[in-house]
Backbone as a printed PyTorch tensor [residue, N CA C, xyz], in Angstrom:
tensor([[[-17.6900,  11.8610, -17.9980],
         [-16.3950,  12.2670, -17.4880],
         [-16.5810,  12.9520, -16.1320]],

        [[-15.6870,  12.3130, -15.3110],
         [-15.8110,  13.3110, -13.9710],
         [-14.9430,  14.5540, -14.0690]],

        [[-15.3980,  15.0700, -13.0990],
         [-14.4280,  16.1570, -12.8570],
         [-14.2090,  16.2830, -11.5190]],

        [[-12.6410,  16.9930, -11.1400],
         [-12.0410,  17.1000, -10.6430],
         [-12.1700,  18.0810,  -9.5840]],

        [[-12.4700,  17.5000,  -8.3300],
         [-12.7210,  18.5000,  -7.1240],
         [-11.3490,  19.1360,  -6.1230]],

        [[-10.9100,  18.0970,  -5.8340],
         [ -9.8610,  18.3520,  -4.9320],
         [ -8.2320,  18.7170,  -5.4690]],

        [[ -7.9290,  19.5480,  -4.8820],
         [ -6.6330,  20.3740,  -5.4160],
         [ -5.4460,  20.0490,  -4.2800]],

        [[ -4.0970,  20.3100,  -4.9790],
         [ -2.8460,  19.6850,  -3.7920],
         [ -1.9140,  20.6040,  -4.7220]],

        [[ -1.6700,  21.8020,  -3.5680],
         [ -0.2510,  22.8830,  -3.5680],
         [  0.9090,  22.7590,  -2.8830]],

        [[  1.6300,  22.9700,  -4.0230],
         [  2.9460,  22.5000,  -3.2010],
         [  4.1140,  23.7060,  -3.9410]],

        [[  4.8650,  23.6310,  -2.6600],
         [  6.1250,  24.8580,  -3.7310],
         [  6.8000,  23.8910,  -3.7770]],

        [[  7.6900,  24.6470,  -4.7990],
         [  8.7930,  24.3570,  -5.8120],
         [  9.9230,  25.1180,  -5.8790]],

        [[ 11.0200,  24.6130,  -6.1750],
         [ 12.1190,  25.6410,  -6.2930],
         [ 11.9460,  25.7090,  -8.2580]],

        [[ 12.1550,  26.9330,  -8.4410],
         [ 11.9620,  27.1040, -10.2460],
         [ 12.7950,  26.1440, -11.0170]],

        [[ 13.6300,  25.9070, -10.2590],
         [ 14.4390,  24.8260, -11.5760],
         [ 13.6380,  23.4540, -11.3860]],

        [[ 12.9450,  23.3430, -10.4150],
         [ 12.3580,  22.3010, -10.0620],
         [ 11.2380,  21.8860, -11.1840]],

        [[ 10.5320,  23.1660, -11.2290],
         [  9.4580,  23.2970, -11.7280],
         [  9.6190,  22.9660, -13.4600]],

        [[ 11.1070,  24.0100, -13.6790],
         [ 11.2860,  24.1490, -15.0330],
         [ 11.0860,  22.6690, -15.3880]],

        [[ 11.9780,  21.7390, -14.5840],
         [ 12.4980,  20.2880, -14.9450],
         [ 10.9660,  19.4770, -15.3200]],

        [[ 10.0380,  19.9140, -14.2030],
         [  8.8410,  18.9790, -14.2320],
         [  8.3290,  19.6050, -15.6830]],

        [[  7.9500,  20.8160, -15.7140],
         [  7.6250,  21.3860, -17.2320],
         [  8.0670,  20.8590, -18.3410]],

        [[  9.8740,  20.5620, -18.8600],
         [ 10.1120,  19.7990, -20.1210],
         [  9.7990,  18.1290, -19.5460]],

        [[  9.8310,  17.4470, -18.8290],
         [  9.3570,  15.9540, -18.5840],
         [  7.7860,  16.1140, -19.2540]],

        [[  7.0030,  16.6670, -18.7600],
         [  5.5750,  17.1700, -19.1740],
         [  5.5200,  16.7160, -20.9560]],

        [[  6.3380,  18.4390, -21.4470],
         [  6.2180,  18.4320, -22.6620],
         [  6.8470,  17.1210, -23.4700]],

        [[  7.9820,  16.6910, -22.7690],
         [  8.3160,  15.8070, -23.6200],
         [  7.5140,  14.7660, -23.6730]],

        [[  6.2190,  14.5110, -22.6980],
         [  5.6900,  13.6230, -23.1080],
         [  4.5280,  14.1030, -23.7950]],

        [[  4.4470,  15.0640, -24.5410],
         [  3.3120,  15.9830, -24.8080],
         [  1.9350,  16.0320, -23.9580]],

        [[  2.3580,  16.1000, -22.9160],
         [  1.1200,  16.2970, -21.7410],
         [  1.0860,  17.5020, -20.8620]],

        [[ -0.0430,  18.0140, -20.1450],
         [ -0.0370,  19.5310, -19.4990],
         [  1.0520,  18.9720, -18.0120]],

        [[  1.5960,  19.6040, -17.3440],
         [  1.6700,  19.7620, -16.6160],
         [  0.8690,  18.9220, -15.4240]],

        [[ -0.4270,  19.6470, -14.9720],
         [ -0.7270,  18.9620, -14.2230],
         [ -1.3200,  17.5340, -14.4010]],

        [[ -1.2080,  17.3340, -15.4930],
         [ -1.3820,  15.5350, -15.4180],
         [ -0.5640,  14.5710, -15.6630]],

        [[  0.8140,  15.4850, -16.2040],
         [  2.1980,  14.9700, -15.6280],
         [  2.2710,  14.8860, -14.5580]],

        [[  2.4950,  16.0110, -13.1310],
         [  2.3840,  15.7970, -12.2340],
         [  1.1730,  14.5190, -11.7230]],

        [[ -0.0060,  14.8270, -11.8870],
         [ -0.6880,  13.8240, -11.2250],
         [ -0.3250,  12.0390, -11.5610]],

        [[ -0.3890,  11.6930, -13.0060],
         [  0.2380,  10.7710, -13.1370],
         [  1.3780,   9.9810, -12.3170]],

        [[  2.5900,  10.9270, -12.3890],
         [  3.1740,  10.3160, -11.3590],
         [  3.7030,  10.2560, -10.3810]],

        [[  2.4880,  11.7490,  -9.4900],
         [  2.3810,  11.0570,  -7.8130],
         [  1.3410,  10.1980,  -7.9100]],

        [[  0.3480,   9.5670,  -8.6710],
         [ -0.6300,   8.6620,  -8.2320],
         [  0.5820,   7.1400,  -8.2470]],

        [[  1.4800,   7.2050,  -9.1130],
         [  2.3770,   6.2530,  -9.7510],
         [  3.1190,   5.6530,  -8.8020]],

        [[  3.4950,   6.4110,  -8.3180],
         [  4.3780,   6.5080,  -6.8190],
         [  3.4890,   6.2230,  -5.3950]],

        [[  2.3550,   6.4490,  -5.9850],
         [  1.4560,   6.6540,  -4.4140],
         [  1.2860,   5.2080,  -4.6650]],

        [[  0.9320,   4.7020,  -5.7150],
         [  0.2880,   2.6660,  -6.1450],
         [  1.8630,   2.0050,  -5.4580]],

        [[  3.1070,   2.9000,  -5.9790],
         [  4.4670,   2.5010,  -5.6100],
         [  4.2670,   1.5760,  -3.9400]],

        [[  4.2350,   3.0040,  -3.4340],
         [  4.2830,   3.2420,  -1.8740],
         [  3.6640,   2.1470,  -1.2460]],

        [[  1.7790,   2.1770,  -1.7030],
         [  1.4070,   1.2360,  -0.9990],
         [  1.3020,  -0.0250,  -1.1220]],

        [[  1.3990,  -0.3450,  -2.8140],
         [  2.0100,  -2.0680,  -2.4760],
         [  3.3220,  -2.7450,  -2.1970]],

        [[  4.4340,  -1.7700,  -1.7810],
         [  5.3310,  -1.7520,  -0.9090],
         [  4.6140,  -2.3190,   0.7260]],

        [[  3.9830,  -1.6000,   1.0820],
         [  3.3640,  -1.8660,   2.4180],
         [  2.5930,  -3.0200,   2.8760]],

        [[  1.8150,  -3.1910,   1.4800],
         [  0.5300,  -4.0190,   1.4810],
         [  1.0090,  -5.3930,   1.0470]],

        [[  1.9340,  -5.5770,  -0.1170],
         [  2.3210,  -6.9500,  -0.3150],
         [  3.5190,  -7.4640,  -0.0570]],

        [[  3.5250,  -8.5760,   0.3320],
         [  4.6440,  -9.4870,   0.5790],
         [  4.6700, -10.7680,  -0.1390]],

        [[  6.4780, -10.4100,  -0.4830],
         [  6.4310, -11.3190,  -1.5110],
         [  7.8600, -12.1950,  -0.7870]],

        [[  7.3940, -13.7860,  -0.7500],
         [  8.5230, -14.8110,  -0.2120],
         [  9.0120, -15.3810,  -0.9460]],

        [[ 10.4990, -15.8420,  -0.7110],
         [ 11.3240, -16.7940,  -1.6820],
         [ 10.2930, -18.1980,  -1.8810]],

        [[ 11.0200, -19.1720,  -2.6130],
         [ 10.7730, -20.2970,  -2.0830],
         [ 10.1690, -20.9450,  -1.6150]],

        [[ 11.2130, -21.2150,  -0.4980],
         [ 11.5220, -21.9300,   0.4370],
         [ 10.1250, -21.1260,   1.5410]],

        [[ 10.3430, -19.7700,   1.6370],
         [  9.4700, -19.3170,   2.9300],
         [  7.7630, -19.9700,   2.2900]],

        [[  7.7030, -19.6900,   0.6540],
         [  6.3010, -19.9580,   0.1760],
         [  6.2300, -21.6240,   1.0440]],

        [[  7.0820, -22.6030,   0.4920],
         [  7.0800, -23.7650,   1.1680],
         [  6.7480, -24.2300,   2.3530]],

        [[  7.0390, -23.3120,   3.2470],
         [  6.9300, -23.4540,   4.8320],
         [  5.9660, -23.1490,   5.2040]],

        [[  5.1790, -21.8400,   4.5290],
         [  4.0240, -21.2310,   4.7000],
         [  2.9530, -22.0890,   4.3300]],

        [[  2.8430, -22.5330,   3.2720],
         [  1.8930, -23.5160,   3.0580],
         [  1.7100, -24.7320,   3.6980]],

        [[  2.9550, -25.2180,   4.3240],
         [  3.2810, -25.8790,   5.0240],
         [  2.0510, -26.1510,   6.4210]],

        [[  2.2680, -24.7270,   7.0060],
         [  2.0870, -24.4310,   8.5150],
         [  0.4480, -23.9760,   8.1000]],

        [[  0.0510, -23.8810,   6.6030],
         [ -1.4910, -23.2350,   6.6450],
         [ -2.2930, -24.8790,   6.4770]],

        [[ -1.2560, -25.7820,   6.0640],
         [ -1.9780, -27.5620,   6.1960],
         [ -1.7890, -28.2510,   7.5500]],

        [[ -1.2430, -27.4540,   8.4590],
         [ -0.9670, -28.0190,   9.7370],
         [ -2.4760, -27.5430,  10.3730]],

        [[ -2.6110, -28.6170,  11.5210],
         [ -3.8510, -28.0390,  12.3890],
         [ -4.1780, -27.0640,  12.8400]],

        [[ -4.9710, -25.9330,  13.0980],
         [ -4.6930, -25.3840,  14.0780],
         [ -4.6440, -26.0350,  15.9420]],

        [[ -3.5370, -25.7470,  16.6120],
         [ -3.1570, -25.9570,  17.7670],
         [ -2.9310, -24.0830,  18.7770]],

        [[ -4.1910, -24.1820,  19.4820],
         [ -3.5350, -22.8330,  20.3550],
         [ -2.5580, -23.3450,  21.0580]],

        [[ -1.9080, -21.9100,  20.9850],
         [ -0.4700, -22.0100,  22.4730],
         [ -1.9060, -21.7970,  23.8710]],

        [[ -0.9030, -21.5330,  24.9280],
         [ -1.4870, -21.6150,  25.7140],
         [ -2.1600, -20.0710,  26.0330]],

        [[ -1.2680, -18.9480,  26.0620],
         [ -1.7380, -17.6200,  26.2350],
         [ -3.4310, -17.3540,  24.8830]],

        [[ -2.8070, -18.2380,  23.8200],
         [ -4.1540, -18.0090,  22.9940],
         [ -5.5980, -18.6650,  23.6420]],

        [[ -5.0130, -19.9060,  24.2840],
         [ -6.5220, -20.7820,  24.5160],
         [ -6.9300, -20.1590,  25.9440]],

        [[ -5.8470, -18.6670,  26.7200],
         [ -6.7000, -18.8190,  28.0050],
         [ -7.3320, -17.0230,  27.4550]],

        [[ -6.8850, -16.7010,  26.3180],
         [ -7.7470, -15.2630,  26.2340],
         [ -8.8720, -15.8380,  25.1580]],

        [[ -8.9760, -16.8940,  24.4690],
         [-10.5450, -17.6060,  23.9150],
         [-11.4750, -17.6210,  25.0250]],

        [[-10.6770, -18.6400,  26.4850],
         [-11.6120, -18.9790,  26.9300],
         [-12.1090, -17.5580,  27.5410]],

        [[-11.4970, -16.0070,  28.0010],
         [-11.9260, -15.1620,  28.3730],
         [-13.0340, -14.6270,  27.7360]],

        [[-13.1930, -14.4970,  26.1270],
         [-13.4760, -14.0460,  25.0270],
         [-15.0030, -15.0150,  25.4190]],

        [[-14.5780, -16.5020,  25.7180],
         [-16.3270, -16.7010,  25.4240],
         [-17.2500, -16.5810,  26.7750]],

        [[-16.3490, -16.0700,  27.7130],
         [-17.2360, -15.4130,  29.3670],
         [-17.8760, -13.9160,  28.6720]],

        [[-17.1430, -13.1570,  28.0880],
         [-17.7380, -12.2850,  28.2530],
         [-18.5550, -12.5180,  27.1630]],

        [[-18.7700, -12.9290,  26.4890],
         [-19.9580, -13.0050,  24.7290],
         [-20.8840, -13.6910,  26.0860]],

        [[-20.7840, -14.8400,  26.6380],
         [-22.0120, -15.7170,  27.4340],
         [-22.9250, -14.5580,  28.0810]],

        [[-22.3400, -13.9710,  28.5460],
         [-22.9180, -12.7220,  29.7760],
         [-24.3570, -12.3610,  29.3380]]])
């Protein structure tokens, strides 16, 4: 079992607290692993909010679409490659 190094204080207004206290008990758990539970819950929330994207359809369709198409540079892409392989040559 590990144990637990790092600590996170935060105020509260007391009714705040009271509220988090019966959520706790009612799930017969302490406090702070009510709390931790679910800011970690919220924190998994947060970042696969950020991290994943999810498409209808139609966008999955198109996407797969354009990942079986060739690659073709535009033009601004093929003239910062060709910059890219002056300076690697050097």
């Amino acid at each position: 079992m590990t144990t637990a190094t790092a600590r996170l204080d935060l105020r509260l207004e007391s009714h705040d607290k009271d509220r988090i206290a019966k959520a706790a008990a009612l799930r017969g758990m302490a406090v702070s692993a009510f709390v931790r539970d679910a800011v970690l819950r919220e924190a998994d929330t947060a970042i696969a909010a950020d991290t994943v994207v999810t498409l209808s359809e139609d966008e999955s369709r198109r996407f797969l679409a354009a990942l079986d198409e060739p690659f073709r540079p535009n033009a601004r892409l093929k003239k910062a490659m060709d910059a890219a392989a002056r300076l690697t040559r050097r």
